[in-house]
Phi, psi and omega in degrees: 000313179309322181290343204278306204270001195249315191242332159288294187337084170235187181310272189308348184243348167341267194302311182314331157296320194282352170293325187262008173270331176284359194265317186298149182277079176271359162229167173089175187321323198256357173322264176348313204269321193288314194306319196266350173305273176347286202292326195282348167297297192295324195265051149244008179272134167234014189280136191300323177243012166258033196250010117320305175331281213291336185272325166321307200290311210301300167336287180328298184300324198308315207313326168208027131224090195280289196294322162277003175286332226236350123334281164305337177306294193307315177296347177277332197278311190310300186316310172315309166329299186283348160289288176316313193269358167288324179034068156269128123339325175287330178269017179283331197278326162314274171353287179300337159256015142300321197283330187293311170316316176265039181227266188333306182320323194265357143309310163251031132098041178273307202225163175304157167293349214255284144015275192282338181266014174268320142313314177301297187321323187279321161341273197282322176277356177311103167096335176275041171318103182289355188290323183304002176259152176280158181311319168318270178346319196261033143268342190278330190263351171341130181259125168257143188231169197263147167286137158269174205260189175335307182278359172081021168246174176294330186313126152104333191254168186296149191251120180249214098313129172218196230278182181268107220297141188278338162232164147197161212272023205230306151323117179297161180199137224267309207243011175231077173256261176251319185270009167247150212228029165302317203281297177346302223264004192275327181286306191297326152290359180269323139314298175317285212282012180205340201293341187282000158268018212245033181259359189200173172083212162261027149269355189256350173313301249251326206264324195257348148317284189302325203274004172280338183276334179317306171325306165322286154355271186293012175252328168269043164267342200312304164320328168256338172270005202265329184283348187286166172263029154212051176313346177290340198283322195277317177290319160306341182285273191295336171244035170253302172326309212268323176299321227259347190253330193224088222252324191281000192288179178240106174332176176223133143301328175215173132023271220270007147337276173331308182266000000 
């Protein structure tokens, strides 16, 4: 099995690996032992273009073996997990081709769009729980929103309190803190491999949504990228996403723009 995906696996042999994988005693005693030969192959490619390849093949395989495809999702999603919460430096280059891996899937249509922006969204709250403040503190982030005005639009109405947000980016966190710019390259690679199908409908809703909060998101980073010694490369990085995915969202000049 390793040879087939590690070393058969091209552009061009595709359905021929998913015929001979289809060979395999996926029933019977040995089911259990192929499933896991299996899962543990595929999250072990971390080569940049073969892990299209490998969502292709995975594509293939759904078609009448759905639980172990849906396996391998779940070892991508658990590794990212276990990644946010260790924040090892040595596991990063993995990570991102997990995240690339679940990017790809959703090129080929393995897993839902529902999926990748449930993913994203944990990207950035994680570990940013506002229940870990004490109650003073959680009074402090009350997000404010407009009332409507006389025509029953936002123009024109009052600015309130509105409720306390359940996570936010500002809440310290032990395995995020102001100088780490990991979860950054995770969302972005995870946008690169998929976000340019993210153009209409309720996804594009849904995509314009997600990237006002990255903004939020990137503003307590300001300080660590202002202090590297090229900061410009992390800002052209996120706002080049933002020309290429959404041309309609609106910049925050600043914090408190953003909020």
């Amino acid at each position: 099995m390793m040879r087939l995906i590690f070393v058969e696996l091209r552009a061009e042999t595709v359905d021929k690996v998913i015929k001979l994988l289809r060979k395999l005693p996926w029933r019977g005693e040995e089911a259990a032992s192929v499933a896991a030969r299996f899962r543990k192959c595929v999250l072990k490619v971390t080569r940049h273009r073969k892990i299209g390849l490998v969502a292709d093949m995975l594509a293939g395989v759904k078609a009448w073996q759905e639980p172990a495809v849906m396996s391998c999702v779940d070892g991508a999603l658990e590794a990212l997990q276990r990644g946010m919460e260790e924040n090892d430096h040595r596991q990063q280059q993995k990570l991102v081709s997990c995240a690339r891996l679940l990017g790809q899937c959703y090129n080929f249509a393995v897993v839902s769009s529902g999926l990748i922006f449930s993913t994203l969204e944990h990207f950035l709250n994680f570990g940013h729980e506002v229940s870990s403040l004490p109650p003073a503190t959680r009074e402090q982030l009350r997000t404010p929103v407009m009332s409507p005005g006389p025509d029953g639009s936002s123009t024109g109405g009052v600015a309130r309190l509105g409720g306390v947000p359940v996570h936010d980016p500002r809440v310290p966190c032990a395995t995020d803190g102001p100088s780490g710019l990991f979860r950054v390259r995770l969302v972005t690679e995870l946008l690169a491999t998929c976000g340019h199908y993210f153009n209409e409908g309720s996804t594009r809703a849904k995509l314009d949504e997600f990237l006002c909060f990255f903004q939020r998101y990137m503003f307590t980073k300001v300080r660590c990228l202002l202090a590297r010694d090229d900061p410009c490369f992390f800002f052209f990085y996120f706002y080049l996403y933002f020309y290429l995915l959404t041309r309609s969202l609106t910049r925050s000049s600043s914090a408190a723009c953003a909020w």
